[in-house]
VODOLUM-968594 format. One record per residue (C-alpha): residue number from 1; x, y, z; residue in three letters. Coordinates in steps of 0.001 Angstrom, whole numbers, plus 524288, in hexadecimal, padded with zeros to 5 digits. Layout:
<rs>
   pos       x       y       z   code
   NUM       X       Y       Z    Ala
...
</rs>
This chain:
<rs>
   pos       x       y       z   code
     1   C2765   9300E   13EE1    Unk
     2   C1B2D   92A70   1411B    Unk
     3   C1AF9   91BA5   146BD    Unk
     4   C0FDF   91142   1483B    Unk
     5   C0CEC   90E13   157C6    Unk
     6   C0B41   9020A   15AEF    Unk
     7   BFC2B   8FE25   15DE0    Unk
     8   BF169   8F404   15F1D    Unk
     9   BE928   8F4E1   15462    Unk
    10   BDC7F   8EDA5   15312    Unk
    11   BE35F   8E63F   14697    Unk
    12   BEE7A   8E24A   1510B    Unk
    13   BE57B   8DFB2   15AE2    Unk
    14   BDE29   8D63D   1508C    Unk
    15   BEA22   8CE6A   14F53    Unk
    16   BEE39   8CC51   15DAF    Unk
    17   BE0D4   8C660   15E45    Unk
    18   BE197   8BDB5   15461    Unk
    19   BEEB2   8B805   1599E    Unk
    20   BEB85   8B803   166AF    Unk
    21   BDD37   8B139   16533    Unk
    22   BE636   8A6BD   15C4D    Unk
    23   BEF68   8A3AA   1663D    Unk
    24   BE343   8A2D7   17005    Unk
    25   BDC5C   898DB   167AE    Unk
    26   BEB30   891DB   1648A    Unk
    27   BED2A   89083   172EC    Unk
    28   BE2EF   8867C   1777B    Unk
    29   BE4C7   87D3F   169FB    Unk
    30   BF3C1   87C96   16E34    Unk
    31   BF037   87A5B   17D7B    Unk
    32   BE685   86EEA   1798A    Unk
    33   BEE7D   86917   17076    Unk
    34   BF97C   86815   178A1    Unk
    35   BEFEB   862A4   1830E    Unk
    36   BEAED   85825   17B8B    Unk
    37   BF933   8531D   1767E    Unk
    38   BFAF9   8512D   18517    Unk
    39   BEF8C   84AB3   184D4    Unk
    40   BF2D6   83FF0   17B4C    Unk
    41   BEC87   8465B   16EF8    Unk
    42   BF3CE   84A0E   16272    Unk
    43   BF161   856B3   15A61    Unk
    44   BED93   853C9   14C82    Unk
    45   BF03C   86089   1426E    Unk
    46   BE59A   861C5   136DB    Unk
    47   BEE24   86A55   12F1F    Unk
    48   BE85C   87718   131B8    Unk
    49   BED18   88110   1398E    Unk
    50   BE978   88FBC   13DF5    Unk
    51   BF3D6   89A26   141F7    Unk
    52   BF624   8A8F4   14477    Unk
    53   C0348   8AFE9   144B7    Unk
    54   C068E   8BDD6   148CF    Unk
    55   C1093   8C41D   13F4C    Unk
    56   C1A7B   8D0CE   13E0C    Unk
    57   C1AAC   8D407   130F1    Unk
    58   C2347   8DE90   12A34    Unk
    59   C1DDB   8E560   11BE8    Unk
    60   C23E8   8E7F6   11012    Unk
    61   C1DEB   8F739   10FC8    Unk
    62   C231A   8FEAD   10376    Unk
    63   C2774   90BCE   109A3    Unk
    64   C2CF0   90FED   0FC67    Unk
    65   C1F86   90FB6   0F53C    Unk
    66   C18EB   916F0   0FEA8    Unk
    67   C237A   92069   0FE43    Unk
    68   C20CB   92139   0EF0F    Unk
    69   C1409   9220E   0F142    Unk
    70   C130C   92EEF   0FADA    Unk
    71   C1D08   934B1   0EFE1    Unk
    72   C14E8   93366   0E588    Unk
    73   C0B6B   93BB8   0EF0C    Unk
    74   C14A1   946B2   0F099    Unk
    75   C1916   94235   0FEBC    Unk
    76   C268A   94105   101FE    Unk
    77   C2939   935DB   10AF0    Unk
    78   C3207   939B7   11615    Unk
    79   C3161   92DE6   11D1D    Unk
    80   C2A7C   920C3   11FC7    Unk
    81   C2729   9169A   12AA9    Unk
    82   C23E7   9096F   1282A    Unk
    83   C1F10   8FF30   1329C    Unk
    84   C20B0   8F15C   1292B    Unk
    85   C1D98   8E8AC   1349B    Unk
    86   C1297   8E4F0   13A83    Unk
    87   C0C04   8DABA   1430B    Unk
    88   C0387   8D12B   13D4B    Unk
    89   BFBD2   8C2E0   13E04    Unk
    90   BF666   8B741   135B1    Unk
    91   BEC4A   8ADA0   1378B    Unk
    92   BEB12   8A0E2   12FB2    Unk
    93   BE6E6   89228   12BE2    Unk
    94   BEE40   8878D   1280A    Unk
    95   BEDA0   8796A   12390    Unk
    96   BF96A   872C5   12092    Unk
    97   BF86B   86901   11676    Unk
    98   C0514   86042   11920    Unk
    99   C107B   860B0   1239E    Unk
   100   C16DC   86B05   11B9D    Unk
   101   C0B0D   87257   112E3    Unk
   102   C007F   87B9B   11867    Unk
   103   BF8C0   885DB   11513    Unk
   104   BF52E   89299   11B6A    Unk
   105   BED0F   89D11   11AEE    Unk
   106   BE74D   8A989   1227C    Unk
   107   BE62B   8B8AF   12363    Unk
   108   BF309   8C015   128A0    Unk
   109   BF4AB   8CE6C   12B1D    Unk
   110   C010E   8D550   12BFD    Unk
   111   C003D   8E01B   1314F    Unk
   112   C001C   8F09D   13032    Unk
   113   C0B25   8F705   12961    Unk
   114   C0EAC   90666   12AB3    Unk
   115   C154F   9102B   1244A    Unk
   116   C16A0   91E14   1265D    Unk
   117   C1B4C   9298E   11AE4    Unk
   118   C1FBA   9350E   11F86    Unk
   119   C1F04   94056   113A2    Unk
   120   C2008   94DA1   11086    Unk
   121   C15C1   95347   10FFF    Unk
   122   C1561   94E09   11C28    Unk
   123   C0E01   944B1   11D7E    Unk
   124   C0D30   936BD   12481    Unk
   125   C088F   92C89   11B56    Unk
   126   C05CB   920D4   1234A    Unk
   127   C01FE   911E3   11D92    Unk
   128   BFE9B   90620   1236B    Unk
   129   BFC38   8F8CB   11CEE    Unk
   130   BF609   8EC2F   12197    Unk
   131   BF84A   8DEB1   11CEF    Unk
   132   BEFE6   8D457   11CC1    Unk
   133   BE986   8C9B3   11587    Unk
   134   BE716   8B99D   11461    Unk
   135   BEEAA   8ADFB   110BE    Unk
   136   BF130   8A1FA   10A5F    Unk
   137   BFE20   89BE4   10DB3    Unk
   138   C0699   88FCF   108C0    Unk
   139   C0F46   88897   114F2    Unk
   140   C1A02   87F8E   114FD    Unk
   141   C1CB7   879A0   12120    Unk
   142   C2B20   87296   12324    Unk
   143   C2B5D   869AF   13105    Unk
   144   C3864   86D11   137AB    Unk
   145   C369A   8658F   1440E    Unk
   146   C2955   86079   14AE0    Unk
   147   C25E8   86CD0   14EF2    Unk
   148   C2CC8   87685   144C3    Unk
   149   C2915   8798D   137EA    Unk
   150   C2C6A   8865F   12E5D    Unk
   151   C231F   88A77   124EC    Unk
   152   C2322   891DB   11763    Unk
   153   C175D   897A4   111DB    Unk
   154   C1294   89DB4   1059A    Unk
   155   C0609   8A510   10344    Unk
   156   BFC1A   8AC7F   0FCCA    Unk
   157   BF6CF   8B997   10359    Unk
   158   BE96F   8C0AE   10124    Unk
   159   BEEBB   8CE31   10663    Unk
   160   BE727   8DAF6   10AFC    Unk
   161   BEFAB   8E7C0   10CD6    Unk
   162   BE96C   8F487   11173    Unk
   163   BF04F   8FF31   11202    Unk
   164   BED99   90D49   119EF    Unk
   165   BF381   91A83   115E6    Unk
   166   BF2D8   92662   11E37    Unk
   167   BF7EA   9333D   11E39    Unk
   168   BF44F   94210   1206F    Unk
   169   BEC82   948C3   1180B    Unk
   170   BF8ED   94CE3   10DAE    Unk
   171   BF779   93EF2   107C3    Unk
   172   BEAE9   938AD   103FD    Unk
   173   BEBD7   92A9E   10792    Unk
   174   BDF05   92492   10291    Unk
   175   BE50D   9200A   0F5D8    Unk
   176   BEE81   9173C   0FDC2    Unk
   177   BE532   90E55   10710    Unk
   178   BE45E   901BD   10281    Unk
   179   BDEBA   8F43F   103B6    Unk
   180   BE6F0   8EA76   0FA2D    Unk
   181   BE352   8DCA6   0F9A7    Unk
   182   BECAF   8D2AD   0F342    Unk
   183   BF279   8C4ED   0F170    Unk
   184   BFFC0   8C2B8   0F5DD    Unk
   185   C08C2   8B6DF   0F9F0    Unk
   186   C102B   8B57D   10755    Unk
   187   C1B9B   8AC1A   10B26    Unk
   188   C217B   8A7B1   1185D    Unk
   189   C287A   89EA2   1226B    Unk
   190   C27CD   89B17   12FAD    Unk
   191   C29E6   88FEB   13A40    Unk
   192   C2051   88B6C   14042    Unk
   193   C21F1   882AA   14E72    Unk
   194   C16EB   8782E   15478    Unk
   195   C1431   87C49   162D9    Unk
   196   C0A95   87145   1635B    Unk
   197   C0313   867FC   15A61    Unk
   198   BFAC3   872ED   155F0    Unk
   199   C025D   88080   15A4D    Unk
   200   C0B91   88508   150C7    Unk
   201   C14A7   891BB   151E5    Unk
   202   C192D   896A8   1457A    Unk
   203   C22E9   8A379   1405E    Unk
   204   C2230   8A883   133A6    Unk
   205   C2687   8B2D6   12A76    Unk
   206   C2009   8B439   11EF3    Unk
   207   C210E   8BFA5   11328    Unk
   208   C1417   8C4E0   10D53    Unk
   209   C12FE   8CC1C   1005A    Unk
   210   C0BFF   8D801   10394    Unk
   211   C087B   8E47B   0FC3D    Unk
   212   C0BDE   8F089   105A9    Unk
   213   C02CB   8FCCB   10661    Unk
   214   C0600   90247   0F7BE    Unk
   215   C0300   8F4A0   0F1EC    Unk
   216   C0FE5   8F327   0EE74    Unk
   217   C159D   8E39F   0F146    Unk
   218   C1CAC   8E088   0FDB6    Unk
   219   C1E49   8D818   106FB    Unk
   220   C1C1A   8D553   11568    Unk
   221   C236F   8CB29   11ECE    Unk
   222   C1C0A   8C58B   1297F    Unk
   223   C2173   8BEB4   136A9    Unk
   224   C1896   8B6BE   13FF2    Unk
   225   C1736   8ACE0   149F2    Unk
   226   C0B4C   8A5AA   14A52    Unk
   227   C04AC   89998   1506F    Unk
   228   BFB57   88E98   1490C    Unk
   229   BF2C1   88666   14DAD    Unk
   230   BF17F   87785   14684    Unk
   231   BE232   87289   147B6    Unk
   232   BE2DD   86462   14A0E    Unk
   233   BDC26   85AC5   153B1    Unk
   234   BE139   854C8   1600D    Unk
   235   BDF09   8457D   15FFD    Unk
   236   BE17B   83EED   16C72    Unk
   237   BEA92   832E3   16BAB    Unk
   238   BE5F5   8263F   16EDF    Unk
   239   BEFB2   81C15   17313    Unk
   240   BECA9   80F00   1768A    Unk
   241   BEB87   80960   18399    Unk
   242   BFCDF   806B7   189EA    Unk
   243   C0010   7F8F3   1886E    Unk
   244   C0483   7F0DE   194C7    Unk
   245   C114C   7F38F   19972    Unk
   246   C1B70   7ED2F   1923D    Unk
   247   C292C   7E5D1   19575    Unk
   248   C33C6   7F15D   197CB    Unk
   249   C3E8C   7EE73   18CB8    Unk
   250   C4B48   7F6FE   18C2B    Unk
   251   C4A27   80276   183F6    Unk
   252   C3BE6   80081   180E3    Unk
   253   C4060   7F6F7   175D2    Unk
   254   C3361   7EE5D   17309    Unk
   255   C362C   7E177   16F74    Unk
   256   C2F08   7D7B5   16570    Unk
   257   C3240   7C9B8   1603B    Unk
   258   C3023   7C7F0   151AA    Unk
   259   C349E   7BAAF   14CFF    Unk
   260   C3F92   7B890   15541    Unk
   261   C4392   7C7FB   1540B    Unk
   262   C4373   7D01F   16002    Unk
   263   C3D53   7DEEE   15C28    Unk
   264   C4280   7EB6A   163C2    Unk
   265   C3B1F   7F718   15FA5    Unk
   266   C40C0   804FD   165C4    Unk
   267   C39DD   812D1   16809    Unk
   268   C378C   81884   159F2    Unk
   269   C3DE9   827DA   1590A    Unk
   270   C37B0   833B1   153A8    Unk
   271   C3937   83D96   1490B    Unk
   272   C36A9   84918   146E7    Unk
   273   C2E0D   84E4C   13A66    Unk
   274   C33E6   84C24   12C1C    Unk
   275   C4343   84991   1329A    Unk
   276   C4CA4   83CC2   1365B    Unk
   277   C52A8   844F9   13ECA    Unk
   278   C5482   83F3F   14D76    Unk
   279   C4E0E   84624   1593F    Unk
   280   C54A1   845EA   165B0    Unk
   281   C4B37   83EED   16BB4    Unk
   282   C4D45   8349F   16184    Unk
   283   C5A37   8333A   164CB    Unk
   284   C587E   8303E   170CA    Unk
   285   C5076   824F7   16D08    Unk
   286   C5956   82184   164F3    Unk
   287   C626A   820FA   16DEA    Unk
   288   C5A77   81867   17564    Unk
   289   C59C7   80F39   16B09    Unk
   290   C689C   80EA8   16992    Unk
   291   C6918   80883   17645    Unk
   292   C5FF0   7FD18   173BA    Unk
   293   C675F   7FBB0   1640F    Unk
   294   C73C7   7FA5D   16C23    Unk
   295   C6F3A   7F176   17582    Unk
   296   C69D6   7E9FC   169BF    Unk
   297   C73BF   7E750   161CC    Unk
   298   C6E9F   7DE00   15A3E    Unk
   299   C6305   7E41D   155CA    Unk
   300   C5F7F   7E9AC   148DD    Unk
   301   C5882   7F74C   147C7    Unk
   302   C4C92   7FAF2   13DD5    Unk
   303   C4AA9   80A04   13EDF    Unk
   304   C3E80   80ECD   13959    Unk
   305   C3B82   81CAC   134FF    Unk
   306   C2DD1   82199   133A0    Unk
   307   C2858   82E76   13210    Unk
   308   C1928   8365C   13253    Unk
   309   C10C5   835CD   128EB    Unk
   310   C1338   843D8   12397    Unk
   311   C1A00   843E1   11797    Unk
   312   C1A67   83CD8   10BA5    Unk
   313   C1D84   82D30   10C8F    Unk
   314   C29D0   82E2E   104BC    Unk
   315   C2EBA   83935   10DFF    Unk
   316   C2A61   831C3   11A7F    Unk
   317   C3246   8254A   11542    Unk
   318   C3EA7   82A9D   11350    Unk
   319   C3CAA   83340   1212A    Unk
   320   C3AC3   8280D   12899    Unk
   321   C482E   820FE   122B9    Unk
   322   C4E9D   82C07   125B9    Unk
   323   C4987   82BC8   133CE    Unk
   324   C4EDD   81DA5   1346A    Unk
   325   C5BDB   820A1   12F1D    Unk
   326   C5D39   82ACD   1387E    Unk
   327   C5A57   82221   14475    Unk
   328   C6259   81884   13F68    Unk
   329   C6EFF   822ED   13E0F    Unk
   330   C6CEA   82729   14BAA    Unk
   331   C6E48   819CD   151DF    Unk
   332   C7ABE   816E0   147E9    Unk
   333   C80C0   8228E   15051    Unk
   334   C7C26   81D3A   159CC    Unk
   335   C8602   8104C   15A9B    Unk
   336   C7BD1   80867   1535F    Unk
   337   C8017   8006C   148A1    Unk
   338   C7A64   8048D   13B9D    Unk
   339   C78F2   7F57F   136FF    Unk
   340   C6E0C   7F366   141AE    Unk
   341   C6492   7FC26   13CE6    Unk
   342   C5AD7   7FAFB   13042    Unk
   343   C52AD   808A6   12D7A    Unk
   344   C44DA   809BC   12774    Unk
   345   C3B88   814A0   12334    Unk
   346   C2CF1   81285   125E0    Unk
   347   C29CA   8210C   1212C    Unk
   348   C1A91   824CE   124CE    Unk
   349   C1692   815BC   12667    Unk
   350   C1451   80E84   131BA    Unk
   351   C1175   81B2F   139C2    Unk
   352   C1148   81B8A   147C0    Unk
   353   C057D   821EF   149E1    Unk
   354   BFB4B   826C7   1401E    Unk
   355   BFCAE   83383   13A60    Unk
   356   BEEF0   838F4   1381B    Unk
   357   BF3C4   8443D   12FB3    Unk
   358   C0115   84433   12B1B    Unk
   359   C00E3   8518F   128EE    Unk
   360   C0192   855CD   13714    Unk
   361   C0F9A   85358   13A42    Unk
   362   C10BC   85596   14883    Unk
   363   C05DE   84A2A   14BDD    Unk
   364   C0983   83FF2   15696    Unk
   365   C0623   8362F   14C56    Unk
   366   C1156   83BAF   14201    Unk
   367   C1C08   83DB4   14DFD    Unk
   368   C1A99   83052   151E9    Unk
   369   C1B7D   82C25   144A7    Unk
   370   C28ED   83312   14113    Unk
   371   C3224   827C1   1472C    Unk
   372   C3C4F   81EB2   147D6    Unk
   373   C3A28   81098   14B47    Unk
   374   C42A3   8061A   150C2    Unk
   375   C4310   7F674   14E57    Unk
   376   C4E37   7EFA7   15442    Unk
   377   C4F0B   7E1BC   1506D    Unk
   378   C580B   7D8C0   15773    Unk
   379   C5B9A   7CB4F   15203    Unk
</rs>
């Protein structure tokens, strides 16, 4: 039987070039960026985005048409080879819209794909088809931690196929090349992880409706892992000058008189995005704070949930009660009694910091802003 060896072809060749001069020109934005968050500057997204991803992607080749095909020419098939996978890349551009909508859009190729007839007469009818073509895709992105997201896409795809026919000289195959041009669509769905502010790893699997080499439909499943790259702009960080040094009080509680009412204001707690769920590190604030409530006991506690400015206002309000309600349950375990406390949701008012675009969810300005705050009044 005859087999296809394994070799570097200029079309192969092509594509380790194009990933490796990506990852070349990737390297030095992550290295800088990193640098200058050291530095005291904070990486600011502008929603668009450029990535490549390698891919193994297996073909939907109809062996029983071809087999029809060679019978209708008075060959006998005896046997046939098929090689359905083949290695692969895309390159693309994105914006993203909102927190959860983007667009994308590039050229991918897919690949060669073989098959060999054996016939009597003997001959050796051999086809190989390549896969290629531009597109236009819909994506859904769904935040699963800070740093996590999956993805679902949906597309349209402008596709070239070009198929090759050879044989010996028993079967004319001049009457099957062919060039075939054609709109198709393409789903998919992936994870994708942050390795920095603007370095993003993603997997995907995605299924694109294909026509094989007799122009019949089928369909081919593709597999990558890729990296993208979000443009943005470092801005350094001012902060004004440290005040004087002032009087050491236990647990860092600052204290205020207001009309005869002493103030004690505790280390607000973190959230993560779009969840009231409690971080570890939280707790162990909070389990600071439990300390100071207990040596307190006469004071009264105002929790305050807040959240970014991502989001609609209605969604934000009701986020940030439900951040409050969950500080407040963890202190009732706590030994805290439930009477002392009073909950409020500020939603996306009275930020902490400013969020220049809301849309870039993993700014300093929207961490900072997705808290829990503290006011313990004692009579």
């Amino acid at each position: 039987m005859y087999s296809y060896p394994t070799k570097i072809t200029s079309k192969n060749f092509v594509k380790r070039q194009i990933f490796a001069s990506f990852s070349l020109l990737a390297w030095p934005f992550f290295s800088m960026s990193a640098a200058l968050a050291a530095d005291g500057y904070s990486y600011t997204e502008n929603g668009w985005s450029l990535g490549v991803n390698l891919s193994r992607a297996v073909a939907d080749l109809n062996i029983e048409a071809l087999s029809s095909e060679l019978q209708r020419a008075n060959f006998d098939v005896l046997a046939v080879e098929k090689d359905r996978h083949s290695g692969g890349y895309k390159a693309y551009i994105g914006y993203q819209f909102t927190p959860y909508l983007g667009i994308e859009g590039g050229y991918f190729d897919l690949g060669d794909f073989k098959f060999l007839a054996t016939t009597n007469p003997e001959t050796m009818f051999r086809v190989k088809t390549d896969q290629k073509g531009w597109n236009l895709d819909l994506v859904g992105i769904l935040p699963m931690t800070d740093a996590l997201s999956a993805l679902a896409r949906v597309g349209v795809t402008r596709n070239r196929n070009e198929a090759s026919f050879s044989s010996n000289a028993l079967l004319d195959t001049m009457n099957y090349q062919s060039r075939d041009i054609f709109t198709r669509y393409k789903v998919g769905f992936g994870l994708q992880h942050d390795l920095s502010d603007a370095l993003t790893i993603r997997l995907e699997a995605e299924r694109y409706l294909m026509d094989d080499t007799l122009a019949t439909e089928g369909e081919t499943d593709v597999y990558s892992l890729g990296l993208v790259y979000r443009f943005g702009a470092n801005i350094a960080q001012y902060s004004a000058p440290a005040p004087l040094p002032a009087p050491v009080v236990a647990n860092q509680v600052v204290t205020s008189a207001v009309a005869n009412t002493e103030v004690l204001v505790l280390e607000d707690v973190h959230f993560n995005f779009d969840t009231a769920a409690l971080t570890d590190t939280t707790k162990v604030i909070l389990r600071q704070h439990v300390q100071t409530l207990k040596a307190n006991p006469d004071a009264h506690v105002r929790i305050a949930g807040y959240t970014s400015a991502s989001g609609s206002a209605a969604y934000n309000q009701a986020l940030s009660e439900r951040r409050a309600l969950a500080i407040r349950a963890f202190l009732i375990l706590e030994g805290i009694d439930a009477s002392r406390f009073k909950t409020i949701g500020f939603g996306q008012t009275n930020p902490a910091e400013y969020e220049a675009d809301p849309s870039v969810l993993r700014s300093d300005a929207a961490k900072a802003n997705m808290r829990g705050l503290f006011e313990i009044i004692v009579e």
